[in-house]
Structures are given as C-alpha cells and as structure tokens.
N, C-alpha and C positions, 0 to 999 in steps of 0.2 A: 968273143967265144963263138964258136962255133959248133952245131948239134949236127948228131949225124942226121941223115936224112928223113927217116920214121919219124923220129925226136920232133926235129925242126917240124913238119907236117902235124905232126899230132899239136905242139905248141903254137902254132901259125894259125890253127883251129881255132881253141881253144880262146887266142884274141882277140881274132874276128868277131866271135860268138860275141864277146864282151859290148860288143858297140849295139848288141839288143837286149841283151839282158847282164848288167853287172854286174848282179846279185845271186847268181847260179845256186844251185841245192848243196853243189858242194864247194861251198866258203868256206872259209874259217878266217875268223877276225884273230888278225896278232896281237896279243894282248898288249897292252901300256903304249898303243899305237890306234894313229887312225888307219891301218893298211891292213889288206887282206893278201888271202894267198890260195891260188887253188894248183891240187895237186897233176902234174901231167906227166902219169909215168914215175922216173924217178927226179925227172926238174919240176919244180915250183916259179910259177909267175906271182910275183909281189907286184900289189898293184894301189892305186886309192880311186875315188872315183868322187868327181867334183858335180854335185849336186844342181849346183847353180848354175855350172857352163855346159851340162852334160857332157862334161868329159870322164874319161877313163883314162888316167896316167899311169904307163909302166916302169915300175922303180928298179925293179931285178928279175932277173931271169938265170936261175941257177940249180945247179946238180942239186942234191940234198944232201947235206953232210955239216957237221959241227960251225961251218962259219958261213952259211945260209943266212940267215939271220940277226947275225952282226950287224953291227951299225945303222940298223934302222932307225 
C-alpha cells in the first residue's frame, strides 16, 4: 500500500515518535486484544509494544473503514 505523500509524512512521524514514547495521550487500547491504535488523519497505525525487549511492533497500517480491524 502505498500513502500519498502528507499521509505517508504525517504516518512516518507519528512511528518514529513511538520509539520515545509508546504510550501517546492519544491511544486507544483495541479491546479483546493486546494492540493499540493511534489515529493519523484518516489511516490508523495498529501496533503492540513488547515491554521486555523494548520493542514497538507494527501490525497494520490502514485507511479506516469497516475491515480495519479484522483479523486482529
């Protein structure tokens, strides 16, 4: 997939940022899930964040609309 250019820039941010803080003010925990998701614009970064290795794993990166959230 690929974002037009704003998009990708705004989302290209937004990841970076993650690797200092991966906890942002604007989370939101998916419920019946360990994944979060923050919102950038009209795409959503779905992510999890491993405690113990300090990592931040990116699961999806997608528009927003009815199958965003499938398959999680």
């Amino acid at each position: 997939m690929l974002l037009p250019g704003g998009d990708y820039n705004a989302v290209r941010q937004v990841i970076s940022s993650l690797s200092d803080q991966p906890w942002p003010v604007k989370l939101r925990k998916i419920v019946g899930s360990d994944l979060f998701r923050l919102r950038v614009g009209q795409y959503r970064v779905i992510y999890t964040v491993d405690t113990k290795d300090r990592c931040v794993y990116i699961e999806r990166i997608a528009r927003r609309n009815e199958k965003t959230y499938r398959g999680l």
